[in-house]
TILUM-493612 format. One record per residue: x, y, z of N, C-alpha, C in turn; residue in one letter. Coordinates in steps of 0.001 Angstrom, whole numbers, plus 500000, padded with zeros to 6 digits. Layout:
// residues N
DRENKOL   n.c1   n.c2   n.c3  ca.c1  ca.c2  ca.c3   c.c1   c.c2   c.c3 kollum
DRENKOL      X      Y      Z      X      Y      Z      X      Y      Z      A
...
END
This chain:
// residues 158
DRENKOL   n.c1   n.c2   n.c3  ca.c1  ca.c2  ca.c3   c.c1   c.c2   c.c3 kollum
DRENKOL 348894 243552 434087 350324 243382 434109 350847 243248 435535      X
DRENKOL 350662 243758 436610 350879 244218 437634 349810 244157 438716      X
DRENKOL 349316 243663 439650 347560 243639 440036 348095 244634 441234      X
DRENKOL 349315 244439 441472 349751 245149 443065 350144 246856 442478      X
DRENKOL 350402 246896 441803 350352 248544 441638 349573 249391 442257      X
DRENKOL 350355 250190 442274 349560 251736 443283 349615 252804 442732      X
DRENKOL 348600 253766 442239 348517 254717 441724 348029 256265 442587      X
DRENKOL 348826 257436 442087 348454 257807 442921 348095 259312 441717      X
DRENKOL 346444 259917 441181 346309 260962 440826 346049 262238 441964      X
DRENKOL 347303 262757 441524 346767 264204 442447 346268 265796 441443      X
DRENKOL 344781 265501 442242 344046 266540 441473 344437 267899 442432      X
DRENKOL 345427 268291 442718 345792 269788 443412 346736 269825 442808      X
DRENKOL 347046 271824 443366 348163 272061 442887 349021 271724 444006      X
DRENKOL 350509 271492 443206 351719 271150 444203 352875 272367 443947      X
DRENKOL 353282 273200 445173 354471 273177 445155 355752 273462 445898      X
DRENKOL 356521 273506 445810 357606 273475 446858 357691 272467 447691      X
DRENKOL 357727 271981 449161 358395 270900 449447 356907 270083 449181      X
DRENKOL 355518 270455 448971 354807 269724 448557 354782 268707 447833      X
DRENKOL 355419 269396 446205 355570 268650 445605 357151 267820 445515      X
DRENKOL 357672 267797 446275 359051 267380 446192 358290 266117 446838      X
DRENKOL 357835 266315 447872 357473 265444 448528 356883 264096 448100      X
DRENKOL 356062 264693 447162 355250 263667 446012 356122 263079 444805      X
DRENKOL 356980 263876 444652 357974 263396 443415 358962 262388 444380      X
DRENKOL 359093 262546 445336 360123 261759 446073 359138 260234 446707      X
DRENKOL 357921 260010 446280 357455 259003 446934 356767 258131 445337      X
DRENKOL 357238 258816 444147 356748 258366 442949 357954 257460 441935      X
DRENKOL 357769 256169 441411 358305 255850 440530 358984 256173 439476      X
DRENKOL 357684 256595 438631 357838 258102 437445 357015 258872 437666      X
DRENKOL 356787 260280 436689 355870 261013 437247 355451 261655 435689      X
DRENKOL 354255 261785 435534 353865 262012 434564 352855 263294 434459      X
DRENKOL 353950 264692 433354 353450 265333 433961 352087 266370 432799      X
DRENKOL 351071 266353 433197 349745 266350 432169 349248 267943 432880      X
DRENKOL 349905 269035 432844 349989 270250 433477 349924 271128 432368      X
DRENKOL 349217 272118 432006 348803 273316 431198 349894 274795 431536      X
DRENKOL 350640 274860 432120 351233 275872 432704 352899 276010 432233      X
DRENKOL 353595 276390 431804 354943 276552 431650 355731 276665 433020      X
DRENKOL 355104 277384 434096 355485 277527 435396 355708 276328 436025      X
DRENKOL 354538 275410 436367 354544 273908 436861 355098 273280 436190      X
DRENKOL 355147 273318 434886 356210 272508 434094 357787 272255 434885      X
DRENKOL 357927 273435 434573 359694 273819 435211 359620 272875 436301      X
DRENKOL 358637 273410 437853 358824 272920 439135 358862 271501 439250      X
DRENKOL 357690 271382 438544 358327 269531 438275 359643 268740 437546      X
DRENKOL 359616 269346 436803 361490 268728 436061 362227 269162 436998      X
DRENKOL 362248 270103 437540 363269 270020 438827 363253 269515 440007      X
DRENKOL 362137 269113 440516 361917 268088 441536 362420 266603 440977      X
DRENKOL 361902 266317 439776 362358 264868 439265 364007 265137 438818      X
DRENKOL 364606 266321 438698 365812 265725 438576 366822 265363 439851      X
DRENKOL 366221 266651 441227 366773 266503 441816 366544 265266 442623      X
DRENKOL 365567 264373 442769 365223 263371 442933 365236 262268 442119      X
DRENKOL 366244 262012 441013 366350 261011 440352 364952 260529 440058      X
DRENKOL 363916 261172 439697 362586 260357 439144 362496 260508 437580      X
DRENKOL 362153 259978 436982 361831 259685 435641 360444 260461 435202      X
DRENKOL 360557 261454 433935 359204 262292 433895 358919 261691 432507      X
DRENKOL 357793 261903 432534 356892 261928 430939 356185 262921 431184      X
DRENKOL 356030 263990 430207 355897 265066 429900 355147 265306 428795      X
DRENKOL 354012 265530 428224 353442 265363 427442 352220 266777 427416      X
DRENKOL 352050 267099 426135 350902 268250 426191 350417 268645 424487      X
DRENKOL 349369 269319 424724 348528 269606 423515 348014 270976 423389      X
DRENKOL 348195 271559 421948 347821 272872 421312 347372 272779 420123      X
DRENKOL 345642 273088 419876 345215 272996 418607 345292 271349 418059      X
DRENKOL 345893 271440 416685 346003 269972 416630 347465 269493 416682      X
DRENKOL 348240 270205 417546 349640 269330 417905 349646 269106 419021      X
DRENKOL 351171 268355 419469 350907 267723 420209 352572 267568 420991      X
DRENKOL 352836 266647 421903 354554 267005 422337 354569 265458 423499      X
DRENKOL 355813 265083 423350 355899 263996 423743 357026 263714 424344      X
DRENKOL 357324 264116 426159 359380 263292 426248 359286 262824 426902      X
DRENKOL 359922 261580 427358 360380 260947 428108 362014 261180 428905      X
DRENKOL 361998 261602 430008 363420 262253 430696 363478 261361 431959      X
DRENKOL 364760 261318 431332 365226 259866 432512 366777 260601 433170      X
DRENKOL 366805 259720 434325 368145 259936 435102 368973 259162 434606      X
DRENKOL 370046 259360 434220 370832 260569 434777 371307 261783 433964      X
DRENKOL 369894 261791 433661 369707 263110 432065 370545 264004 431636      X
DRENKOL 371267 262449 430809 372499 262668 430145 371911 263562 428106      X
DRENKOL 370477 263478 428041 370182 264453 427295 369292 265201 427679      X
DRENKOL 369613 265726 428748 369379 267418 429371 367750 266791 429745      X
DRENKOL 367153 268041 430796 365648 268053 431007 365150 269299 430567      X
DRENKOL 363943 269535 431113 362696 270083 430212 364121 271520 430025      X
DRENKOL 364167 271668 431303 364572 273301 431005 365918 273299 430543      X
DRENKOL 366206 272532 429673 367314 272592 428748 366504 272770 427207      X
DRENKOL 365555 272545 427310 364840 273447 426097 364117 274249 425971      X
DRENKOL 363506 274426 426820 362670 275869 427387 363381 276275 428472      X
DRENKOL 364349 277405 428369 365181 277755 429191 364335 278953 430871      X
DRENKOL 363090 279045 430171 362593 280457 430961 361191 279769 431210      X
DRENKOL 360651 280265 432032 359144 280087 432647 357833 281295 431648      X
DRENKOL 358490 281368 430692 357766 282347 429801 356499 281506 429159      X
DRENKOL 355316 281834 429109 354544 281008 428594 354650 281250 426880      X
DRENKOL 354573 279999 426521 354378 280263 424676 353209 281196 424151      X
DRENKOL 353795 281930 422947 352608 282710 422678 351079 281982 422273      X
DRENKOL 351582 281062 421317 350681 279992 421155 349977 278885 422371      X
DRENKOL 349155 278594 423113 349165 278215 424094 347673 277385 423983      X
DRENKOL 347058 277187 425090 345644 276339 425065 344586 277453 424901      X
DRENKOL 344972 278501 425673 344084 279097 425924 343822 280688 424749      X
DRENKOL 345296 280726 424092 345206 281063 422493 344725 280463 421807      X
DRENKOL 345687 279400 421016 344946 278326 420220 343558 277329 420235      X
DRENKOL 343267 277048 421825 342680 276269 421962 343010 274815 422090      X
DRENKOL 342317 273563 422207 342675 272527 422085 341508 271226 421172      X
DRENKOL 342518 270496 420509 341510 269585 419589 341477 268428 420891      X
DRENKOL 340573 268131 421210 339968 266814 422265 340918 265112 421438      X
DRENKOL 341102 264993 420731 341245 263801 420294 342925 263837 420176      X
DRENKOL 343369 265140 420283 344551 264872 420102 345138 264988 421900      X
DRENKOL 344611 265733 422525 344833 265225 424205 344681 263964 424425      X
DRENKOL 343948 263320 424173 343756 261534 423613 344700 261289 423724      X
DRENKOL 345593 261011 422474 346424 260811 421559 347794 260563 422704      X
DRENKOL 347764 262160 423172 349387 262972 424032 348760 261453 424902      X
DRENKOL 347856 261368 425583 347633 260982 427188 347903 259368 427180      X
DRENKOL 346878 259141 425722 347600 257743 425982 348789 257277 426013      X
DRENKOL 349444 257781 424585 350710 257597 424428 351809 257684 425894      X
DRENKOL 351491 258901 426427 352316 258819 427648 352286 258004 428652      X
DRENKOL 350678 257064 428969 350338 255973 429692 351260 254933 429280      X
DRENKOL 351015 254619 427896 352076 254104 427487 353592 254124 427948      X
DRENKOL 353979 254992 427743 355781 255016 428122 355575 254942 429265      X
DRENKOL 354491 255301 430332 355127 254862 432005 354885 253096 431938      X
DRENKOL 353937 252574 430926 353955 250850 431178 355652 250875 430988      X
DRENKOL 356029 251313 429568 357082 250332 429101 358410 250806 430272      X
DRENKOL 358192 251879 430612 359304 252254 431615 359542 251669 432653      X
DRENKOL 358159 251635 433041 358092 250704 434569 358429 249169 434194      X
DRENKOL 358334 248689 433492 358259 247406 432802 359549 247175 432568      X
DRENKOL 360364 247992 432149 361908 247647 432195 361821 247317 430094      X
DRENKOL 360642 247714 429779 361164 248204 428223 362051 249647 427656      X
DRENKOL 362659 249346 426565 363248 250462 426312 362404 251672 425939      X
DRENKOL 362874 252751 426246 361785 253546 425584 362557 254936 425376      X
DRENKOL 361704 255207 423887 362922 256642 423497 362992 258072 424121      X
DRENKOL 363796 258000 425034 363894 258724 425977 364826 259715 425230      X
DRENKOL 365061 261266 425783 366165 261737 424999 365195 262601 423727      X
DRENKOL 364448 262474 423265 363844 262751 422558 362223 263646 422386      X
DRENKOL 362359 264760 421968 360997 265779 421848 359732 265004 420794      X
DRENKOL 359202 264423 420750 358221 263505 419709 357642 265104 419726      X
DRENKOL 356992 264835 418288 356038 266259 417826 355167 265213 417137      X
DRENKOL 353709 265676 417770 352322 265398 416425 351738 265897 415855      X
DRENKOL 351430 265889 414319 350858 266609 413979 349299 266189 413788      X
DRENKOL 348304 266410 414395 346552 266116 414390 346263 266631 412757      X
DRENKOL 346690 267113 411786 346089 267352 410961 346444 266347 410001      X
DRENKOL 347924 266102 409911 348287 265137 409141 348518 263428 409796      X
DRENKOL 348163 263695 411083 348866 262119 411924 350460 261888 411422      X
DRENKOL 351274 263101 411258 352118 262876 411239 353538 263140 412345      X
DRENKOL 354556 262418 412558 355300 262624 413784 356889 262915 413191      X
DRENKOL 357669 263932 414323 358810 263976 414110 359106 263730 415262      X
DRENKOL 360557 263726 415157 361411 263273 416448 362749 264603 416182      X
DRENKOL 363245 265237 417504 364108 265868 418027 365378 265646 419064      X
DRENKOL 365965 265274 418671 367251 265096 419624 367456 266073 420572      X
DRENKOL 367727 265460 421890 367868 266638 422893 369368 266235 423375      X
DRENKOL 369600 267441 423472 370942 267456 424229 371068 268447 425802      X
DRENKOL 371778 267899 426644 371984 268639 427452 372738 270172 427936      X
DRENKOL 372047 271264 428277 372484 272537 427915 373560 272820 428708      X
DRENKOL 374791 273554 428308 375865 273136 429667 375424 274507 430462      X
DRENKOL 374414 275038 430702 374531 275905 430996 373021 276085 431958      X
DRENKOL 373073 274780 432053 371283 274205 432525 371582 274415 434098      X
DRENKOL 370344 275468 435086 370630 275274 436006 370294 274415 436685      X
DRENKOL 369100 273652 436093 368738 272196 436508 369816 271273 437172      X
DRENKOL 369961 270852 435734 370762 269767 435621 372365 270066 434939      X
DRENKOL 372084 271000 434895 373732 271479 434999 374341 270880 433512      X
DRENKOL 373793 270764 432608 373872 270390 431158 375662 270576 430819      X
DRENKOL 372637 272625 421852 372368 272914 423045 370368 272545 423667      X
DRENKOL 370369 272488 422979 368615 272549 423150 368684 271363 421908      X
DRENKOL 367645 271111 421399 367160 270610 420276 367582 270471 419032      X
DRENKOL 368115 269093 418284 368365 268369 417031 367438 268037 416565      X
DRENKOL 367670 268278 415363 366361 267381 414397 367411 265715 414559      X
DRENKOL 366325 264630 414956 367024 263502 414331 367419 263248 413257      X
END
């Protein structure tokens, strides 16, 4: 699609002006992180930097899918996970099914083509998978007014 593209995987951890630094020299940023902690630090680097996140992760056989865009007029991460609390359910509780990290990773490769590409893409929205049934829902997000992020309550079923 593109032969001049530049990619850039960073296998460390980032944070503070580290990673600002990196979010401020990135297109979108896509974030494939196991941690509730790094989660946060990154949605707040991409908001305060106008970058575009895909966010994507896997537990057992589900799965989670958003796309958060500027000028995240339906809220970011921490307008639905308000706290750095890790879920009780987690990777390292539950475990993880291999095919459904697949699944999260491509799909999210995906939305940075169509994003970068200037396709629409459903942004605004929590995608849920389910690995047992291959089945998907969708969640409306709204912005929390009470978000210290982004200065925004959480989650609609579509």
């Amino acid at each position: 699609m593109n032969p001049d593209i530049q990619l850039t995987a960073l296998q460390q951890r980032l944070t503070g002006e580290a990673l600002k630094d990196a979010v401020a020299r990135a297109d979108v940023v896509l974030d494939c992180t196991d941690n509730m902690a790094t989660r946060q630090e990154i949605n707040a680097a991409c908001v305060v930097l106008n970058t575009p996140l895909i966010t994507a992760s896997a537990v057992g056989f589900g799965g989670q899918l958003m796309v958060l865009t500027p000028p995240w007029e339906q809220g970011c991460y921490r307008c639905l996970w308000p706290d750095n609390q890790e879920p009780e359910r987690n990777c390292r509780t539950a475990g993880v099914v291999g095919p459904v990290v697949g699944v999260m990773g491509t799909l999210q490769a995906l939305e940075a083509i169509k994003l970068l590409s200037g396709i629409e893409t459903p942004a605004g929205e929590l995608r849920l998978f389910d690995g047992k049934s291959s089945q998907w829902r969708s969640l409306a997000l709204r912005r929390a007014s009470g978000c210290p992020v982004c200065g925004g309550s959480n989650a609609d079923p579509v």
